[in-house]
N, C-alpha and C positions, 0 to 999 in steps of 0.2 A: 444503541441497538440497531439501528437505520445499517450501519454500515456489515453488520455479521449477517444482515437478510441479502447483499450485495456482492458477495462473492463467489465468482466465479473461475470457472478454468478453459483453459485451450490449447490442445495438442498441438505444439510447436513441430516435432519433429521425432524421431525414433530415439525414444527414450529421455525426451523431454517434453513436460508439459509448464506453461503460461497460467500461477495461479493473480486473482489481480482483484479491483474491482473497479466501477465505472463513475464509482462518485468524484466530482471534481476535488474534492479538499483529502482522496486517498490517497496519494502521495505527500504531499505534509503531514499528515497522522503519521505516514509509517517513516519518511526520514527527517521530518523536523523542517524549518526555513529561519534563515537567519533578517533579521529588520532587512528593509529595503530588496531582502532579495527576486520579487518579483515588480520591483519599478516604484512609481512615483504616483499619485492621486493628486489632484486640484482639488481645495476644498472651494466649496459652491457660496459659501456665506463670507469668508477673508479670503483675501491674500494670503498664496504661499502655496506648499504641499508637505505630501506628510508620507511617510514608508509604505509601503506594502510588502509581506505583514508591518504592522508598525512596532512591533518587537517579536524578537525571537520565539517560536513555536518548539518548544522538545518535540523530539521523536515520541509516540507512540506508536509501536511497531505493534501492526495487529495480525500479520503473517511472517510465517516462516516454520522453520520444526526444528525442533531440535535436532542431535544426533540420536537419540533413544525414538524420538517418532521417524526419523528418516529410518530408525531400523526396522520399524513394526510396519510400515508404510510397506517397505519390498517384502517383508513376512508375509503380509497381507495380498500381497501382488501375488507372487509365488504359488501360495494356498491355494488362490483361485485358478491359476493358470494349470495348476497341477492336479484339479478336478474335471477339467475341459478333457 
């Protein structure tokens, strides 16, 4: 629930906006990481190290839209701009 109160947007440029959010581990949620892909850990009690992550993470992809919301999105846009 942590991560759906953490989304946020930001106008990139004319006719793009930046939806995202700022928690550390929201890019592995939304594309997954494979064993060892972000380096190597000491362990503190033996010898040796161990992956980070130390096995594979799926995606859970918690943004994006479809093409039926991409349609209702500019419906939506439009609506408003054409009561202005």
């Amino acid at each position: 629930m942590t991560m759906a109160t953490t989304i946020n947007y930001q106008v990139r440029d004319v006719g793009a906006v930046g939806i995202g959010s700022p928690m550390v581990y929201a890019a592995t949620d939304q594309h997954g990481a494979k064993s060892g892909e972000f380096g190597f850990g000491l362990y503190t009690t033996r010898v040796g190290s161990f992956p980070i992550p130390w096995g594979d993470i799926p995606a859970r992809p918690f943004l994006g839209a479809s093409d039926s919301d991409k349609a209702n999105i500019v419906s939506l846009v439009q609506s408003y701009l054409m009561e202005g």
